[in-house]
Phi, psi and omega in degrees: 000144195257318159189178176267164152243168174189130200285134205210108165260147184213174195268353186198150179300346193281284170319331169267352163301299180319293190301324183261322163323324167292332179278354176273304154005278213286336193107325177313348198233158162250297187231176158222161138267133208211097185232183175257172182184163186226122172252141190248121176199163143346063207228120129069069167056032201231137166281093172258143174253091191234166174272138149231186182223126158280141157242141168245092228227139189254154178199176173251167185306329179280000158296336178330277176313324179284302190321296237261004153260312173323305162351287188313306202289328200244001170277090181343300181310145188277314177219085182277141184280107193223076149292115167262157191216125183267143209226139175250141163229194161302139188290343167300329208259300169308307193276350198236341166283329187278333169271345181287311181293295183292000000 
């Protein structure tokens, strides 16, 4: 696998910033994307509908663990959503995550 992305819901575009600037801080990150989306879900026997923001933030795989604790301690939500995807890109594109990081 060349490297991940991972999938982040957050409650205001302000909160998806906060999160991916700190992982960028930190290193843990090369870049993120940042949209709005509307979510439909499940909440304590309930349908809730809400506006959120993706951060969609790339790494390479041995970040994996440090992010998704990092994630865990700063991330508003009682149950944040942290999806990884293993991912291929161009090798130039790949080589520039990998140099970000490392």
């Amino acid at each position: 696998m060349a490297f991940i992305a991972v999938y982040i819901t957050n409650q205001s575009k302000t909160a998806a910033q906060t999160i991916a600037d700190k992982l960028l801080d930190d290193r843990l990150i090369a870049c993120a994307n940042i949209f709005p989306i509307t979510a439909t879900y499940l909440w304590q026997g309930s349908i809730a509908n809400e506006n959120e923001w993706v951060a969609l933030v790339k790494t390479t795989p041995n970040n994996w663990e440090k992010l998704k604790d990092k994630v865990s301690q700063i991330h508003p939500y009682d149950v944040p959503c942290i999806m990884k995807f293993d991912v291929e890109a161009n090798e130039a594109y790949e080589k520039w995550i990998r140099e970000s990081v490392d």
